[in-house]
C-alpha positions in Angstrom: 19.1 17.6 -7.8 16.5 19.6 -8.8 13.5 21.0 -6.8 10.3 21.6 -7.9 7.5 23.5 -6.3 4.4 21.9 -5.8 1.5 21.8 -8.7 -1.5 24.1 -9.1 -4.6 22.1 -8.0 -4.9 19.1 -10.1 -9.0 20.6 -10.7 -7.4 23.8 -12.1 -5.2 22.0 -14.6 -8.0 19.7 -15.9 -10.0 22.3 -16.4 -7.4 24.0 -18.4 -6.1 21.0 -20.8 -7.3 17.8 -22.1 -4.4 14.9 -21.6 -4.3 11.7 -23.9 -2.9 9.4 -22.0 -1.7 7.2 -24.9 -0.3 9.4 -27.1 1.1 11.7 -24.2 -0.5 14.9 -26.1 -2.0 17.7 -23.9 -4.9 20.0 -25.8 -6.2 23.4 -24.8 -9.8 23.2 -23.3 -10.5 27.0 -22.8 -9.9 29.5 -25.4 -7.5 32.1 -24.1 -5.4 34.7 -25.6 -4.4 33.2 -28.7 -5.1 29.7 -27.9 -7.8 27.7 -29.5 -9.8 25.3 -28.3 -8.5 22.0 -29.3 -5.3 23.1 -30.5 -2.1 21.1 -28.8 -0.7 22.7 -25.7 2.9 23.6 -24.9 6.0 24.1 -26.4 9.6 22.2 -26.5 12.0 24.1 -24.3 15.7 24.3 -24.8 16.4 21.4 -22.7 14.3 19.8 -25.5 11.0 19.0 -22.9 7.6 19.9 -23.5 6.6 23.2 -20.9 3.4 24.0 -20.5 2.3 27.7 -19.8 -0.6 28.0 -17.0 -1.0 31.3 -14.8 2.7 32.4 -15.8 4.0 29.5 -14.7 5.9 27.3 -17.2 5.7 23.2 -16.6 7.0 20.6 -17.4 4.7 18.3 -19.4 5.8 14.6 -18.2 5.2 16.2 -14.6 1.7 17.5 -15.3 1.0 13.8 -16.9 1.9 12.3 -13.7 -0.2 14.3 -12.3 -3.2 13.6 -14.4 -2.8 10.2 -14.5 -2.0 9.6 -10.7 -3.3 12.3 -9.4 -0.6 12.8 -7.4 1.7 15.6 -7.4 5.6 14.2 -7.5 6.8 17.0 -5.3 10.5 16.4 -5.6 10.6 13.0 -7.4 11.8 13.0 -10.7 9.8 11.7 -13.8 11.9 9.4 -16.1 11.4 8.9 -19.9 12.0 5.2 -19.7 12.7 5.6 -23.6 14.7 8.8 -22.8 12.6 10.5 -25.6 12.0 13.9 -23.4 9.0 15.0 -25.3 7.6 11.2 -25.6 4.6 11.8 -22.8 2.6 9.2 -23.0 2.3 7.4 -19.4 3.2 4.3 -20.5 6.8 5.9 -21.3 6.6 7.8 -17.4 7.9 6.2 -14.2 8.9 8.1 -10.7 12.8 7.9 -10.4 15.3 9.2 -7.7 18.1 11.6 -9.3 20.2 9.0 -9.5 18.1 6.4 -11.4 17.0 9.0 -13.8 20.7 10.0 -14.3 21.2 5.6 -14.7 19.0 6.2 -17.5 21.2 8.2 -19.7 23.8 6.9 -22.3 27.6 7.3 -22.0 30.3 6.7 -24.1 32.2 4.4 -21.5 34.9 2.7 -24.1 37.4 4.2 -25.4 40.6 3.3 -27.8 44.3 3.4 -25.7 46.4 4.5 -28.4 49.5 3.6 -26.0 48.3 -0.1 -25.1 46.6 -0.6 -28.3 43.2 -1.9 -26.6 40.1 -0.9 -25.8 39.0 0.8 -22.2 36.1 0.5 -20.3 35.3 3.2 -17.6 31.6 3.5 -15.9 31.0 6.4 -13.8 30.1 5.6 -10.1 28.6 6.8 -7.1 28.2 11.5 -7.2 29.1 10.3 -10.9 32.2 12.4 -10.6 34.3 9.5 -9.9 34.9 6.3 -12.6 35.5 2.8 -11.9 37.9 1.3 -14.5 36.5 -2.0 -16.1 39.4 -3.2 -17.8 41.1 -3.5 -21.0 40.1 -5.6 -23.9 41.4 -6.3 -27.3 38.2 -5.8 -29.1 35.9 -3.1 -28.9 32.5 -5.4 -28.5 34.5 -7.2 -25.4 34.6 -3.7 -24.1 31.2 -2.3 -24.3 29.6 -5.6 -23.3 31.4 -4.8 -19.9 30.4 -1.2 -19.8 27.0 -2.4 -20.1 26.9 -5.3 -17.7 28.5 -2.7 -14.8 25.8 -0.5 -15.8 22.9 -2.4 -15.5 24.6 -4.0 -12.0 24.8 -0.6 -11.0 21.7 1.1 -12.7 19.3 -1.8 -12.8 15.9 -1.3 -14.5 16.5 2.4 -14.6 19.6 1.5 -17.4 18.9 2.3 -20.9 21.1 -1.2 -21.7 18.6 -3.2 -19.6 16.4 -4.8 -22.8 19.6 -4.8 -24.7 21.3 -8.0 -23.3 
């Protein structure tokens, strides 16, 4: 689990960029360096998340909306892209999650073809998520999935991407 280190004053940031809460966009208030007044703030990283720079310190952008729009700092909470769109910032799409939840809200294969048996296997990934929790074995491949995804959202609840889906 990651740990993050606590925010600059929320004062500090505000005075620093704009933040439009419904289109998740943060703009550059100051002009410094090279930066424009106006202009859209941050850049995608390689993890594929919006960072923002501010006093050499690079954020991450769905944490410094919380933070704008709670005004509380998550400390070591995580902040879940409900629609698992990383650079999708608008509040609406932001929610506080454990680890584990926000790992519940990630997609995985779970079915697979057994070339020996000739059916389809469903395996879900429990507990650390190092171990798997076999689901069965099922002639078709819809039968399959459709148990992958009720064990997930049993296991995952609101937090699972398949949660709107059935």
């Amino acid at each position: 689990m990651a740990k993050f280190k606590p925010m600059p004053p929320l004062a500090e940031l505000q005075h620093r960029f704009d933040y439009n809460p419904k289109t998740g966009v943060f703009r550059h208030k100051n002009t410094r360096k090279q930066t424009l007044v106006g202009t859209v703030a941050g850049s995608i990283n390689s993890n594929r998340y919006i960072e923002l720079s501010f006093e050499g310190r690079r954020l991450l952008a769905h944490r410094v909306a919380w933070y704008f729009d709670t005004g509380a700092d998550p400390l070591n909470q995580e902040v879940d892209h409900e629609n698992r769109v990383k650079y999708d910032n608008k509040i609406s799409n932001l929610r506080l999650a454990s680890h584990r939840n926000n790992e519940g809200n990630k997609i995985h294969k779970g079915v697979f073809f057994c070339k020996q048996r000739r059916k389809y296997v469903a395996r879900i990934r429990v507990g650390d998520g190092k171990h798997q929790m076999d689901l069965g074995r099922f002639d078709r491949e819809d039968d399959a999935q459709a148990a992958y995804q009720a064990k997930h959202i049993e296991i995952h609840g609101e937090f699972s991407p398949y949660c709107a889906t059935l």
